[in-house]
C-alpha positions in Angstrom: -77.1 52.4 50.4 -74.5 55.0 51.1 -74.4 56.4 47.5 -72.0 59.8 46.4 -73.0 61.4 43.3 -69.8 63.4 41.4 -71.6 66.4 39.3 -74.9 68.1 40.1 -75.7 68.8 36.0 -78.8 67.4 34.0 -77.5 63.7 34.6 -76.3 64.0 37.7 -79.7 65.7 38.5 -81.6 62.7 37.1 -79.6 60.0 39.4 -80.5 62.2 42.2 -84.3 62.3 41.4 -84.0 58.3 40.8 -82.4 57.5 43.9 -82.8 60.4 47.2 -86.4 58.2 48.0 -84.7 55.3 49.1 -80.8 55.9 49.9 -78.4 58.1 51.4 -77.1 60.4 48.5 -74.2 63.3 48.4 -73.6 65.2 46.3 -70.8 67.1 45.2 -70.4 70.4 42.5 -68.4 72.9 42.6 -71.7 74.9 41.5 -73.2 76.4 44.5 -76.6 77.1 43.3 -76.9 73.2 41.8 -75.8 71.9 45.1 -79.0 74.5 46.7 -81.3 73.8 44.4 -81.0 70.0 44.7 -80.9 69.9 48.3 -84.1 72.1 48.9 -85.5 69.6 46.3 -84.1 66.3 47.5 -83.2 64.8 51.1 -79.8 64.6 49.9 -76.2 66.1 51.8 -74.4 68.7 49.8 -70.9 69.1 50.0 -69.0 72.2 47.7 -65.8 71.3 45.5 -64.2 69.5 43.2 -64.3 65.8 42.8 -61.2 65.0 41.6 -59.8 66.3 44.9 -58.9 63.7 47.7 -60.3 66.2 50.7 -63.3 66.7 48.8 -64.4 63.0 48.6 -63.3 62.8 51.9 -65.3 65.4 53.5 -68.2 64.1 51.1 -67.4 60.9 53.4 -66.1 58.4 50.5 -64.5 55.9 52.9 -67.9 54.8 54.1 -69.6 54.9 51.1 -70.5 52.2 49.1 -71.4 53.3 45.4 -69.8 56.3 44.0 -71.2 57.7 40.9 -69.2 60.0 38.7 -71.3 61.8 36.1 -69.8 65.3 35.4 -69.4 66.1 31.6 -66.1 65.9 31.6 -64.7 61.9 30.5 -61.5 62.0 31.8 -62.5 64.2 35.1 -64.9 61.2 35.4 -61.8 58.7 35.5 -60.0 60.7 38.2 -62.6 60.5 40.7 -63.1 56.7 40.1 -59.5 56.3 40.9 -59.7 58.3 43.7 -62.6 56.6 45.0 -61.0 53.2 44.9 -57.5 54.5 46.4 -60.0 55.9 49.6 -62.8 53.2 50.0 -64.3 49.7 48.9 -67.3 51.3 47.3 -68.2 50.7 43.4 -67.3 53.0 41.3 -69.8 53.8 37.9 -68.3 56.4 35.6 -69.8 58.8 33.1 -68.4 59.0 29.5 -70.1 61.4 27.1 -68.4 60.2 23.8 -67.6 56.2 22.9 -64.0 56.4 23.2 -63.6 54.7 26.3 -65.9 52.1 25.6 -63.4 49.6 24.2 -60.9 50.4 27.0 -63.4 49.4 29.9 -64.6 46.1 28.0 -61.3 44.7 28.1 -60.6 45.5 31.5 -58.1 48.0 31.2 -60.1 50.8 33.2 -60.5 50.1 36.6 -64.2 50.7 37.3 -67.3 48.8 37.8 -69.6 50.1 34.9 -69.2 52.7 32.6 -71.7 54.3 30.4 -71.6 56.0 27.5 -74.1 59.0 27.0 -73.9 58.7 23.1 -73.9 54.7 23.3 -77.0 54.8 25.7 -78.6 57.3 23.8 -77.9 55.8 19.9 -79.6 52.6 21.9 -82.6 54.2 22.6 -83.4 55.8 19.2 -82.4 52.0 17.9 -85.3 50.5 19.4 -88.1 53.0 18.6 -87.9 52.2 14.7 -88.3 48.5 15.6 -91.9 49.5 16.8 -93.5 52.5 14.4 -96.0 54.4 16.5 -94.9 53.3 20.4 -94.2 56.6 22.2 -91.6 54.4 24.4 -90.0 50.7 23.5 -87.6 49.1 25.5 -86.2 45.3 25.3 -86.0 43.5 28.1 -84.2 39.2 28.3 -82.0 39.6 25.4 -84.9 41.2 23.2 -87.3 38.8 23.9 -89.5 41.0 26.0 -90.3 44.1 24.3 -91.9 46.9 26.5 -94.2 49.6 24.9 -95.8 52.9 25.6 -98.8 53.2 22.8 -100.8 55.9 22.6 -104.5 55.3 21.2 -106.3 57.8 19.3 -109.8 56.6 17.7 -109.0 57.4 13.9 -105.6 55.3 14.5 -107.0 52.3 16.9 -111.0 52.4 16.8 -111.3 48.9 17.9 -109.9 49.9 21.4 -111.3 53.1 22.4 -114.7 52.5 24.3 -114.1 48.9 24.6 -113.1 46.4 27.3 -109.8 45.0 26.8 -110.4 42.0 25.6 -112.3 42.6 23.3 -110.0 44.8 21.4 -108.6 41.6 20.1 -105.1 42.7 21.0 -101.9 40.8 19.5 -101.3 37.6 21.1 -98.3 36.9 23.1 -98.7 40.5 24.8 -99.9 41.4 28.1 -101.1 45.2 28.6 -100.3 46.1 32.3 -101.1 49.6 32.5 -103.7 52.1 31.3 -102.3 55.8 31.6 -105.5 57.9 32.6 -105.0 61.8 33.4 -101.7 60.9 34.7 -102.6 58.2 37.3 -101.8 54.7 36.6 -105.2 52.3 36.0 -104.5 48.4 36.4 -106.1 46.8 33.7 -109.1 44.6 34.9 -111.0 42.1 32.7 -113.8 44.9 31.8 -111.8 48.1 31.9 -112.5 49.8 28.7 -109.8 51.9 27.4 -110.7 55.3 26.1 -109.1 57.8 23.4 -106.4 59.9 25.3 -104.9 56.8 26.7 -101.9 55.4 26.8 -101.3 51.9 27.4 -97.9 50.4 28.4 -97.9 46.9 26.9 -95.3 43.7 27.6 -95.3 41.7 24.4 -93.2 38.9 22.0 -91.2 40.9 19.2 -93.4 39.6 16.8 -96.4 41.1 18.9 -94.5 44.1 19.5 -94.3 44.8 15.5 -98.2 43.7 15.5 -98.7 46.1 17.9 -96.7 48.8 15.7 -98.8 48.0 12.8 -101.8 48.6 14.3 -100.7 51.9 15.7 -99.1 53.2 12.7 -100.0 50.7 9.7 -96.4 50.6 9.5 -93.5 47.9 9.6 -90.4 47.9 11.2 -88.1 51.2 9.4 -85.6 50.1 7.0 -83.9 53.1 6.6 -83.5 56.4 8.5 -82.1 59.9 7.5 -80.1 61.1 10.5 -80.1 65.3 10.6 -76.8 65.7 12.4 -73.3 64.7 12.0 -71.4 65.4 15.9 -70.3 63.3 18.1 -74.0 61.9 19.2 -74.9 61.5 16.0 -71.9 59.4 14.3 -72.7 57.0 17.0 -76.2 56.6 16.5 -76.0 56.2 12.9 -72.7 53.6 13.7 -75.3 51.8 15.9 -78.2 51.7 13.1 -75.8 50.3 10.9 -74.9 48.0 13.2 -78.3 46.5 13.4 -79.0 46.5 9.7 -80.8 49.6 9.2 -79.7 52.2 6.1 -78.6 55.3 7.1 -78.9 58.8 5.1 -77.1 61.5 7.6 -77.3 65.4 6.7 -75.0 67.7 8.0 -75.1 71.5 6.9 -71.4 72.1 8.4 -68.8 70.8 5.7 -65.8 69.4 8.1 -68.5 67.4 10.1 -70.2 66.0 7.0 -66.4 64.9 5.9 -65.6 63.6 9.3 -68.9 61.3 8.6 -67.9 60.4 5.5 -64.7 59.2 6.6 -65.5 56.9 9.9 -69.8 55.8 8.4 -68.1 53.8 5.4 -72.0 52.5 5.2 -73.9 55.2 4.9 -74.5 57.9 2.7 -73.4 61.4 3.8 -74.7 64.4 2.7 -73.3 68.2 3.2 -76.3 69.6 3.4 -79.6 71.8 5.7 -82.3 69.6 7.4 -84.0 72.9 6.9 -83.6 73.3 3.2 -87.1 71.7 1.6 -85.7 71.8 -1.9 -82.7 69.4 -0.7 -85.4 67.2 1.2 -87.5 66.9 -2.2 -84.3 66.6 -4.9 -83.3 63.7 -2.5 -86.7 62.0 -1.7 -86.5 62.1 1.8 -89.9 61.5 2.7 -89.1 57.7 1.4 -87.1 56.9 4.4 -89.0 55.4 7.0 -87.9 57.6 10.3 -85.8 61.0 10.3 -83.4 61.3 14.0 -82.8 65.1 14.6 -79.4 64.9 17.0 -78.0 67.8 15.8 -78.0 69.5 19.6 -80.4 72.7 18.8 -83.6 72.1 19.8 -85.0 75.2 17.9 -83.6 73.6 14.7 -84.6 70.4 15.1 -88.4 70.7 16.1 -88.3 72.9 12.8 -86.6 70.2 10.6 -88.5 67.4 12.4 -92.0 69.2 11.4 -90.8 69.6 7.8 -89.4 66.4 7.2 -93.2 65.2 8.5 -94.5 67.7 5.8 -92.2 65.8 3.2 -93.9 62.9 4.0 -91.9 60.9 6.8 -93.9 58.7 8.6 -91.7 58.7 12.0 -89.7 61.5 13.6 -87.3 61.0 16.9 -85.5 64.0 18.3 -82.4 63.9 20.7 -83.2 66.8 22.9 -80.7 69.5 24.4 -83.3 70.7 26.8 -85.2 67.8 28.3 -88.0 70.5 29.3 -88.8 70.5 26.0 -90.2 67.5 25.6 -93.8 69.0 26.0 -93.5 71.5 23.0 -92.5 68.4 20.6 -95.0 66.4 21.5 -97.7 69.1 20.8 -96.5 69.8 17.4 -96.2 65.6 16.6 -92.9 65.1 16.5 -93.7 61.1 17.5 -90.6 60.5 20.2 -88.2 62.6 22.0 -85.0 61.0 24.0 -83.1 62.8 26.6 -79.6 61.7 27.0 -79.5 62.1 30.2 -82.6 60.0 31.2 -81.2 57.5 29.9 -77.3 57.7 31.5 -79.3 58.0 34.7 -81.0 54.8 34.1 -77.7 52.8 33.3 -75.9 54.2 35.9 -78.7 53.9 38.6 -78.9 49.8 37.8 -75.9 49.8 40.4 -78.2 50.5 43.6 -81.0 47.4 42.8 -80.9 44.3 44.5 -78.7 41.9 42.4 -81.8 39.8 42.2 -82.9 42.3 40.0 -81.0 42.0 36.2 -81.9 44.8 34.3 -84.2 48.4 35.0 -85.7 50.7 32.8 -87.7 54.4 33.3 -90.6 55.4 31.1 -93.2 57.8 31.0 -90.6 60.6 32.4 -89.7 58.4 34.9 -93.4 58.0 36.6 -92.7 54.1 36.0 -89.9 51.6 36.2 -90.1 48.4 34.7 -87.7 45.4 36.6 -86.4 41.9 35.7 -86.1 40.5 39.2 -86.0 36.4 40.0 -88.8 35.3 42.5 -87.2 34.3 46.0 -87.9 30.7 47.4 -89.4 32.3 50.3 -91.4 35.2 48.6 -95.0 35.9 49.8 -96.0 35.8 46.3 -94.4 32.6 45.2 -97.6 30.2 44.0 -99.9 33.2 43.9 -101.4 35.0 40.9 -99.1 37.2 39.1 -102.4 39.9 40.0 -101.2 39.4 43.3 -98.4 41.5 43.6 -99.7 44.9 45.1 -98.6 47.8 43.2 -97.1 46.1 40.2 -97.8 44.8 36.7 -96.6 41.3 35.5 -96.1 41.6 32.4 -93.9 38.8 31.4 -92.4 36.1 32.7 -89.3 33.3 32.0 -89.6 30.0 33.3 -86.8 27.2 32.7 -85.3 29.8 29.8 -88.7 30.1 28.0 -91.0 33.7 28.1 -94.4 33.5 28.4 -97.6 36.6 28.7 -99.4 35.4 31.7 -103.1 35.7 32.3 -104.5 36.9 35.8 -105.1 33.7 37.3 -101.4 32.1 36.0 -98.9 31.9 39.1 -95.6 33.0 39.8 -93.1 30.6 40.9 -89.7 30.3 43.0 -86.9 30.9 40.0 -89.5 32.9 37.8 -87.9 35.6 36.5 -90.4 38.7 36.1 -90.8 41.2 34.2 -92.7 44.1 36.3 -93.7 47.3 36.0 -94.3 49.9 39.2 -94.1 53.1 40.6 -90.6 54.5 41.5 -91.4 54.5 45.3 -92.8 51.4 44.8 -89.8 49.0 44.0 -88.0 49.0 47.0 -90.8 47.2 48.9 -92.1 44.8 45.3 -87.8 43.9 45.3 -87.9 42.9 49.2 -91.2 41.0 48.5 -90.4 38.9 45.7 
């Protein structure tokens, strides 16, 4: 696919890295050294300038294009160069929105685009699930939240049936399928006998109520009722608006006093406080160490790792932090913070779902983008139709939906024309396991 990518920043960085292995990508920035850096990285075209500017898309060869993707950090920006895209070619157009705002607009069909995402929306989503699931490092729902995907770490003292022993004989939750080991970085397919050891992590396929079995065993925790949210801005509002859309308390702290009244004014269902994540008497007086998950969103990174550490001190079971600087995923993870999201990971992933066959519903990145997990429908004529679902080279069937019902195949269990399956793979991997199936 003929693909132009508006904005060489973190996101438009991340589309890049998703998509230069297997189409045609420009880019455009009016940042000369993003534009170099990217294209000694990438085998992707470079062309200097603005996007809103009708010579620029041109030059950047819009009119032969066939998805343009506009994801500079600037909303309305965004909305030009969609326009202009469809005023100079037929290609789709998928826009970038940082805030909300425009959210309501586009599902009504008063903006003229194909998809637009929302970097707060996408973002508030993914801290959503994680509470769900206590202990996964990475959840993600797949046919309408029946499939639940999960990154679980095991460590002895927290899963001691599992490390040293064969799969199966873990006795893990039924109605779950576990269709990769992690080892040393390298991707292990699960056999019968392989026995998983401490250090691993295992990316599991399950039910929802095996996905919260799963969570218990990991953390001896049930799904979180209520979350203290450290962080009042823009990203913040919208994750606690989408906790409390999904029935989840929310306690948000904010040490800046407009913000905290902003909150107050637009979270009618939550409980604001003007106050310091940082401040341990505060945390004590107001029992914070109850709530069952603290979100750090409040854009320093510096601040956050420090409030996340204290609030575990205080006795939170679960932290998340919305990083600034995805690069600092590593130093959170070392001093426990339990999940980190990068906004921009996952705007790239939304935004990128425009360049998969339309066989394929729905995509998701995990483990820093060294897998993607697909819902694609078999073919008639796929080479793997009536074969095992072990058969597909490369890939992990994980789940499956068959005349509207899921089910967690065994090896031997066959995939059949219509199936829809859940699969995970390698990145370079999908563009051959979506032409096969």
């Amino acid at each position: 696919m003929r693909v132009i990518v508006v904005g060489a920043g973190q996101v438009g960085h991340t589309v890049v890295k998703s998509l230069a292995e297997t189409h045609r990508c420009t880019v455009i920035d009016i940042d000369e050294e993003r534009l170099r850096a990217l294209s000694h990285t990438y085998d992707v075209q470079v062309t200097r300038g603005s996007g809103t500017r009708r010579e620029t898309l041109l030059e950047a060869g819009v009119a032969d294009a066939e998805l343009v993707l506009a994801c500079t950090s600037r909303d309305e920006v965004n909305l030009v160069i969609a326009m202009l895209a469809r005023r100079l070619s037929s290609a789709r157009t998928v826009v970038r929105a940082t805030g909300m705002d425009y959210l309501p607009a586009w599902r009504a069909g008063d903006l003229d685009v194909d998809l637009l995402v929302s970097t707060a929306y996408e973002t508030a989503s993914a801290v959503v699930r994680v509470p769900h699931v206590p202990g996964a490092r990475h959840v993600d729902f797949f046919a309408d939240g029946e499939v639940v995907v999960l990154g679980v770490d095991i460590h002895e003292e927290r899963l001691p049936q599992f490390a040293g022993r064969p799969l199966p004989d873990a006795g893990p939750p039924g109605q779950s399928r576990v269709v990769a080991v992690v080892r040393d970085g390298e991707w292990i397919s699960p056999s019968a006998r392989e026995a998983v050891r401490t250090g691993d992590r295992v990316i599991v396929m399950a039910s929802p109520a095996a996905a919260r079995a799963w969570g218990r065993l990991v953390s001896g925790a049930d799904p979180v009722g209520e979350v203290a949210l450290f962080g009042a801005g823009r990203m913040g509002t919208a994750i606690a608006r989408v906790l409390l859309d999904r029935g989840i308390s929310v306690r948000v702290v904010e040490p800046d006093g407009a913000r905290a009244r902003a909150a107050a004014a637009v979270l009618d269902r939550a409980r604001v406080f003007h106050a310091s994540g940082l401040d341990a008497e505060f945390l004590r007086r107001e029992r914070i160490g109850r709530a069952g998950a603290a979100v750090f969103a409040g854009g320093d990174d510096s601040r956050n790792l420090h409030g996340a550490v204290l609030a575990k001190l205080h006795g939170v079971g679960l932290t998340l932090t919305v990083l600034d600087d995805p690069a600092a995923a590593g130093v959170f993870e070392a001093a426990g913070v339990d999940v980190t999201i990068d906004p921009g990971d996952e705007t790239a992933e939304k935004m990128a779902r425009f360049t998969f066959d339309e066989r394929t519903r729905q995509v998701a990145m995990l483990g820093d983008d060294r897998f993607e997990v697909l819902d694609i429908t078999v073919r008639t004529d796929s080479p793997y139709a009536h074969r095992s679902v072990d058969a597909v080279p490369g890939a992990g069937v994980g789940a499956v939906i068959r005349d509207g019902a899921v089910f967690f195949p065994g090896g031997k269990d066959e995939l059949r024309p219509g199936d829809r399956a859940i699969v995970l793979s390698e990145p370079e991997r999908v563009p051959s396991i979506e032409r096969d199936l």
